[in-house]
N, C-alpha and C positions, 0 to 999 in steps of 0.2 A: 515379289511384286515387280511384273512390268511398268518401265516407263512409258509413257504416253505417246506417238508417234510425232508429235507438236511439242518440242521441245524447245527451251532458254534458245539452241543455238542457231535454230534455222532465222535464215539470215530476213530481218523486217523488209517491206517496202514502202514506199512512201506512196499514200496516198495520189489519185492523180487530182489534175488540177479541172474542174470544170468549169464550167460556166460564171458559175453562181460566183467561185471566188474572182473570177477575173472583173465580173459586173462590180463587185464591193471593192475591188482596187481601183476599178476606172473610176467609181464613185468617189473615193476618197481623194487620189487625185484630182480630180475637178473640182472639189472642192478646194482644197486645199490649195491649189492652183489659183484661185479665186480670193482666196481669205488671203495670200500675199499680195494681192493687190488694191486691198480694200482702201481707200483714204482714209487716214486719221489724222486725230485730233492735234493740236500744237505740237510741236518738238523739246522736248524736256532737255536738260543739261548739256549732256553727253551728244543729243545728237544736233544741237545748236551751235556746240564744241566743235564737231565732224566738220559742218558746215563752212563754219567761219575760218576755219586751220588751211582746209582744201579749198576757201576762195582765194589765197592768196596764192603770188607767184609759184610754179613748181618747184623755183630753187629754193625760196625760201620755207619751205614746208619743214623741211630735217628742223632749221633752228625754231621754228614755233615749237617744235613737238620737243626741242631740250626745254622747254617749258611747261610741258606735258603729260608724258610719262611714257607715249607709246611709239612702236617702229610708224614708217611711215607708208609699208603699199598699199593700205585700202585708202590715205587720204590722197597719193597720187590719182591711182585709180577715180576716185570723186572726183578730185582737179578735173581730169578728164572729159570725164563725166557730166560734170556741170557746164564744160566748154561748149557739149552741144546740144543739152536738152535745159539748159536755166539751173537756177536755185529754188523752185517751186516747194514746197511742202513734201507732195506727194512725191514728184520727179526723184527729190532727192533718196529718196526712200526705195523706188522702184531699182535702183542699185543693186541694191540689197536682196529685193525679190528674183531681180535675177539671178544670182548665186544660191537661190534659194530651188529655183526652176533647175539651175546644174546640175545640183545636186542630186537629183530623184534617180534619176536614168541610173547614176555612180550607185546612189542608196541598193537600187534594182540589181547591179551585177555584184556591188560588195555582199548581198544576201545571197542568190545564186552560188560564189562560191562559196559563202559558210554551207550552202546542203549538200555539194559536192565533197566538200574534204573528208578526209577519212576521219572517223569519230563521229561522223555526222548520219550514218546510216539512216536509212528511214526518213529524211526529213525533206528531198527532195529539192531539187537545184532550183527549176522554175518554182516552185511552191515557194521556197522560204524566200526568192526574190521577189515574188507577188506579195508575201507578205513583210516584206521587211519596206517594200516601196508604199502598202500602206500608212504602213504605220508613218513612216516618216512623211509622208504628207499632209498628215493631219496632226503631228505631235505638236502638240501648243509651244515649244518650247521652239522646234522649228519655224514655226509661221511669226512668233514672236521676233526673232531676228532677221527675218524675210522681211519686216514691214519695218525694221529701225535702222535709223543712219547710221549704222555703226559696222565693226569688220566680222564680226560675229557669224553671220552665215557664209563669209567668206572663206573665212578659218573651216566650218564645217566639211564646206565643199572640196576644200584641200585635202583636208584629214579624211575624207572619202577616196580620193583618187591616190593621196598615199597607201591607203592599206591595200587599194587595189595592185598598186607597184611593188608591197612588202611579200603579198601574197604570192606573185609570181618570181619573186626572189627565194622566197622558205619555203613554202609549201611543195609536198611531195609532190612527185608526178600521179595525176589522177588514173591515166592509163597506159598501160605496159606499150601500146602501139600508138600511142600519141605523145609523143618525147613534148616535156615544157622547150616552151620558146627559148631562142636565145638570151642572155641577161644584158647586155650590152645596154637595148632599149629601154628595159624597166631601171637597172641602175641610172642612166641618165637623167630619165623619168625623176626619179628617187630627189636627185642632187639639184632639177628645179623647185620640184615639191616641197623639199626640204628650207630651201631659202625663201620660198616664197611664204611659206609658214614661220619661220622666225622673223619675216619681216612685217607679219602680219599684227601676231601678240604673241607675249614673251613667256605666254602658259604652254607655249609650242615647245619651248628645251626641255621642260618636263615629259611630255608625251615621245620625241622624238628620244630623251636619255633611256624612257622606260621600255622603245620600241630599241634601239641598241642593244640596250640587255638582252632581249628577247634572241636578236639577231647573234650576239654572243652567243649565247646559250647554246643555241643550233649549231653553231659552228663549232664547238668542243664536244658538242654531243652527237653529232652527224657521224654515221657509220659508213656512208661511202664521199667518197672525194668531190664529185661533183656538186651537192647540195651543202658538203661544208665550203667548194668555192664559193657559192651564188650566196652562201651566210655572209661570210668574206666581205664577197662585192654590196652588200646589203648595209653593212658598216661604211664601206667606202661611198655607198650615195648617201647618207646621211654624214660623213664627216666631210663628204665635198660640198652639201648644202652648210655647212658649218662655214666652210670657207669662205664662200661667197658673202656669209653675213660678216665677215671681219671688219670691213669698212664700216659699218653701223655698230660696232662694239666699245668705241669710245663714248658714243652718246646713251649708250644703254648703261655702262658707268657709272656716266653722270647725273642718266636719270635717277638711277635704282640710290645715287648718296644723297641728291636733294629735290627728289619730289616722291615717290613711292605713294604711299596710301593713307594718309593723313584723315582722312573720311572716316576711320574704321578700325575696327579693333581686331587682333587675332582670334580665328575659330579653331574651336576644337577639331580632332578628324569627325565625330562619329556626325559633327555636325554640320560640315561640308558635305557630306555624304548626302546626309536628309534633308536641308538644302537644297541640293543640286535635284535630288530625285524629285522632291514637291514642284520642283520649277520646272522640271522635263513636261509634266501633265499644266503645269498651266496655275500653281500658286498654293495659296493654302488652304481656299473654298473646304470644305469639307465633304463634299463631292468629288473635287479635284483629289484629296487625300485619298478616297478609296481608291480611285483608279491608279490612284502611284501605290500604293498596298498591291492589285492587282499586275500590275507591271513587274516591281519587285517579286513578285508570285514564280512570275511568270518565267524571270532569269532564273529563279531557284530550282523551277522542273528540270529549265533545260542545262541546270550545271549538276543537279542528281538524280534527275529523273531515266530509266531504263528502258527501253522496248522490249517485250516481251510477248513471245507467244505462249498463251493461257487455253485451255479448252478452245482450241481451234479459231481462238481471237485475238487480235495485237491488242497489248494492253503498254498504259505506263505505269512504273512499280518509281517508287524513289528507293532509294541506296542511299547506305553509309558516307561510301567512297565516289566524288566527284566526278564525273564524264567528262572526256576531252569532248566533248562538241563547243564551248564554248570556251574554254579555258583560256587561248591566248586571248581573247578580246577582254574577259573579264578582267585576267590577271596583267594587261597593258591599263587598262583603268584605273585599275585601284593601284598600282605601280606609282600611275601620273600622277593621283591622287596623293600618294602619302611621298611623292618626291617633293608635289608643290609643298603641301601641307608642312614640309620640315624647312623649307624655303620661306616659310610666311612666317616661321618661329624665330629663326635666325634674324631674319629684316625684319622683325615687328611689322610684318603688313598683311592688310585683311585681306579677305576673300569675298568673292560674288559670283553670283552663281550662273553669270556670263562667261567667267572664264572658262567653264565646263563644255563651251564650245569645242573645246579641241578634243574631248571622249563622249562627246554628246552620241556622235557616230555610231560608236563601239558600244553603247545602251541598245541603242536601238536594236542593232545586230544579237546584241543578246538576248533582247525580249522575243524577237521573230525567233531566235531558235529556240525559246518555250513555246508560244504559240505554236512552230511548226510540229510541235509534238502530239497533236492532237490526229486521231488515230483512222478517220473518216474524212470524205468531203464534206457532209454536213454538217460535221462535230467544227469543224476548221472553219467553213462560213459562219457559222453562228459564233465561234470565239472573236475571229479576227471580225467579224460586226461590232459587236458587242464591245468590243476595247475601242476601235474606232470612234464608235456611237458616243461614248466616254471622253475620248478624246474631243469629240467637236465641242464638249462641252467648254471646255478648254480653253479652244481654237477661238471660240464665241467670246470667252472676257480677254482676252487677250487684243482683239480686234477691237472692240469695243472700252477699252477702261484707258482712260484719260491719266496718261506718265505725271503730265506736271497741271500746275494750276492755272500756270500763266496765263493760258485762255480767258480762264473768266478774269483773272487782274488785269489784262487788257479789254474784253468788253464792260469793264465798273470806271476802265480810266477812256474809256471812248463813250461811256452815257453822260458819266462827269463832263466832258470835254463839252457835249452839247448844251450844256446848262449856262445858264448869265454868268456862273461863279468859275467855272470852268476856265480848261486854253482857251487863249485865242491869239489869234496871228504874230499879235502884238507879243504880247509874253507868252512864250512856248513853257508846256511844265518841266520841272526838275524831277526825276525818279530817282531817286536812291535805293538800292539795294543790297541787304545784310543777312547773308553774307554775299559776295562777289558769284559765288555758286548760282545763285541766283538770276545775275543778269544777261547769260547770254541768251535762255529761254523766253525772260521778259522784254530784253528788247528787240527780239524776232515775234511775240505776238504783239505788243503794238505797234512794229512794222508792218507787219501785216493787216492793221486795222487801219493804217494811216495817220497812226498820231505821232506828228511831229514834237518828241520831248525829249530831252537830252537825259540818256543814264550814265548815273554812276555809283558807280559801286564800293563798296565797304570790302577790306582798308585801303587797296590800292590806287582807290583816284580813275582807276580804268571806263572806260566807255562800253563795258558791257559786253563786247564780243569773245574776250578770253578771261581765262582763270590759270593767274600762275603760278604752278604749284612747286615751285622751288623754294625748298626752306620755307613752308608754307604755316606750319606750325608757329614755329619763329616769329615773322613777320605776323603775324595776327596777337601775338603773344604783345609785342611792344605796341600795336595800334594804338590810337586814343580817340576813340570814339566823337568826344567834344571837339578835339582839335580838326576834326574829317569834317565837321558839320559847319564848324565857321567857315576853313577854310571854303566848304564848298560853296556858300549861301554868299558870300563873301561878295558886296558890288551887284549883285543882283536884284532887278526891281521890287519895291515893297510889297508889291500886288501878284508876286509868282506863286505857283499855285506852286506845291512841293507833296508829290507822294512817298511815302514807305512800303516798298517791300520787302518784308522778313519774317523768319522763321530763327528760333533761340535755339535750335535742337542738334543745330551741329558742331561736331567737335572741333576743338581748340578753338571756337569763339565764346566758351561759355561767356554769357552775361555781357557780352559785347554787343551785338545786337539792341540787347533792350538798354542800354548806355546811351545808343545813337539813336535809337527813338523818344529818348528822353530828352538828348539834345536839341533834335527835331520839334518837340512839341513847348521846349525852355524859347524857343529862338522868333515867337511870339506866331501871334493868328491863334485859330481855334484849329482842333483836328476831331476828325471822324473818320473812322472805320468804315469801308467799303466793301471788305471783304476779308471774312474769319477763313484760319488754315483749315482744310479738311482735310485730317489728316488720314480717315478711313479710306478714302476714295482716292486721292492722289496720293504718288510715291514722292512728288514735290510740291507739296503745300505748301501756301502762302498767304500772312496777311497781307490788308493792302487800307494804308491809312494817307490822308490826305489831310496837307495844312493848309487851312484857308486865310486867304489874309483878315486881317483887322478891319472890321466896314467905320 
């Protein structure tokens, strides 16, 4: 028996690219493009936090943030930032969306070269960068940090134009008469990229120790001289961004012995994993869940799936044995992955599945190189539809779902305000809130609604714009709820209206909380409820009770 003249070895080609998939890229884009700019609702914790840290001076930013927990260039960057467009809601958010805009172009040529490198046959340079710039413009997980005050897509966009600089550092020469560029660039490149990412968040020494390796690796395995140097210099731009971050290494210190993650408990791996994967598509809708099902799918073609010619047609077959098409991206992830994960065992501190910013990248990069697998232009516009299609679903609760509560505890304490029993000029209300977590949110929406009431916060006495998490456990541990209540009611008119907001669910306040609403309600008038936690719908629920005076 003859073999077949379409054999295993004749070499695949990729698909070309037409029309149709270029129309579903521009489409996703523009959308997507769109959806980072949508206004939303109030500002929850963390991005009330961003705010108030980056209105003050730029010197004094490093010392708010040894009260913090995090480096400081995205809140310079906001300083900036707010110097010439306000502190508006939206404004401060459009930040964000622009790093989110940077990023695509980067998305586009980091996918290009995964179809060019070698192990990637068949998958096509333009093609997997039309679809890798899909997909990232519509991944909920992206447009989620496009629209929030935070460094999150900043981080991204780095970790893009890093891999674009690691690439042209390790990666073989693509063609015999096209010698790679010099390295001089890309290493320089390497050594900003590198410090601007550990100045960004500290999930970045995870990513850049596991992209080290990687560069190791090359460099004792490289069989001619020249790509073991450019491994070499590949090391040297990531130990010269090491360098640059030395000055900030004392407050990172000090952060990591007393403030770290008091909020949270340590996670297992397998459960970071599926975490981080549920939040790439947009949560844990059940909807949302298939298409992270389909994603995950999707990596697994393109880490064993085969090109093969069959009876005169490419086909994909899956194998035992793993294909480098995707390998180093995958295995730079799960790297960072189980570096942080032994990092969070050691310091007892949790995980969230923002910090996944910094390999969010390298997903994406992996799903396009399944997608790219598909064997046809129209097999390929109806997959990469179809996942997109999925994704907006995503994109849509993500844009739309309200982070914290504060909105409506500021429109229940601005209807209150219009009533006879209500503020009024004369006595401004008292809010209290428990825990302290609570107040930078609550007192930027009833800023924003105009009401004049002084907050303060549970245990520390503060004014609502920060939360200091030094020794934070500690200090909540010794509070005394009654003594916060006198003190603060203490000389104040008999007729002050006094609201509560709180939530009992956070850690190391157990039963404190409901201590100082009992205080509250011991310390005379009548009280009523204005508004119950919803805890389905908001990530920061809140009740919100009010003490009336005595008629």
């Amino acid at each position: 028996m003859t073999a077949p003249p379409d054999t295993e070895r004749r070499a695949v080609e990729a698909p070309r690219v037409d029309l149709a998939l270029r129309v579903v890229t521009g489409l996703a884009v523009a959308v997507g493009v769109a959806a980072r700019f949508v206004p939303r609702n109030d500002l929850w914790l963390d991005e009330a936090l961003s705010v108030n840290i980056a209105s003050r001076p730029l010197l004094d930013i490093p010392d708010a943030l040894r009260h913090d927990g995090h480096p400081p260039l995205y809140y310079w960057l906001l300083h900036l930032w707010m110097q010439v467009v306000g502190s508006g809601d939206w404004w401060v958010r459009a930040l964000s969306g622009l790093f989110g805009l940077a990023a695509l172009p980067l998305a586009y040529l980091a996918g290009r070269r995964l179809g060019r490198r070698r192990g990637s046959e068949g998958l096509g340079a333009r093609r997997t960068g039309l679809i890798a710039l899909a997909l990232y413009a519509v991944m909920p997980y992206a447009v989620r940090y496009s629209t929030e005050t935070r460094m999150y897509s900043l981080v991204s966009a780095l970790v893009l134009g890093g891999y674009l600089l690691v690439d042209n550092l390790l990666a073989r020469p693509r063609r015999a008469d096209r010698p790679t560029p010099s390295p001089l660039g890309s290493t320089l490149g390497l050594v900003a990229v590198t410090a601007a990412l550990l100045y960004s968040h500290y999930w970045a020494i995870w990513l850049l120790g596991a992209t080290g390796l990687l560069a190791l690796a090359v460099a004792i395995r490289a069989a001619d001289r020249d790509r073991r140097r450019r491994a070499i210099l590949c090391i040297a731009g990531l130990v010269g961004g090491a360098v640059l971050f030395l000055p900030w290494l004392p407050t990172m210190l000090y952060q990591s012995q007393h403030t770290g993650t008091p909020w949270g408990k340590v996670f297992r791996p397998a459960t970071i994993l599926v975490v981080s994967l549920m939040d790439f598509t947009g949560g844990g809708f059940g909807e949302l869940q298939i298409v992270s099902y389909v994603l995950a799918f999707a990596v697994a073609i393109a880490v064993f799936g085969a090109l093969r010619h069959r009876a005169g047609r490419e086909v994909v077959e899956l194998t035992a044995a793993p294909q480098p098409r995707v390998a180093v991206e995958l295995s730079v992830l799960l790297v960072t992955f189980a570096i942080g994960w032994a990092a969070s065992v050691v310091g007892s501190s949790t995980y969230a599945s923002r910090y996944a910013a910094v390999v969010f990248p390298l997903f994406v990069l992996c799903v396009a190189g399944g997608l790219a697998m598909a064997r046809t232009p129209r097999s390929t516009v109806v997959v990469v539809g179809a996942v997109a299609a999925g994704l907006l679903v995503g994109c849509t609760v993500e844009i739309f779902t309200d982070r914290t509560q504060a909105g409506v505890v500021g429109d229940a304490v601005a209807a209150d305000a219009r009533t006879e029993q209500g503020v009024t000029a004369q006595h401004p209300a008292v809010v209290l809130t428990c825990p302290d977590q609570l107040g930078p949110a609550t007192r930027r929406a009833l800023a924003n609604r105009g009401i004049d009431a002084r907050v303060v916060v549970f245990p520390t006495g503060g004014d609502g714009r920060f939360v200091d998490w030094v020794d934070y456990a500690k200090r909540n541990k010794a509070a005394d709820p009654a003594a916060f209540v006198k003190e603060t009611l203490a000389g104040l008119p008999a007729d002050t209206v006094v609201y509560t907001v709180t939530n009992p669910g956070y850690k190391t306040l157990e039963g404190k909380c409901e201590a100082m609403f009992d205080a509250v309600a011991r310390s005379g008038g009548t009280m009523e409820q204005l508004v119950t936690a919803d805890t389905n719908n908001f990530f920061e629920p809140m009740d919100l009770w009010v003490r009336r005076p005595s008629s």
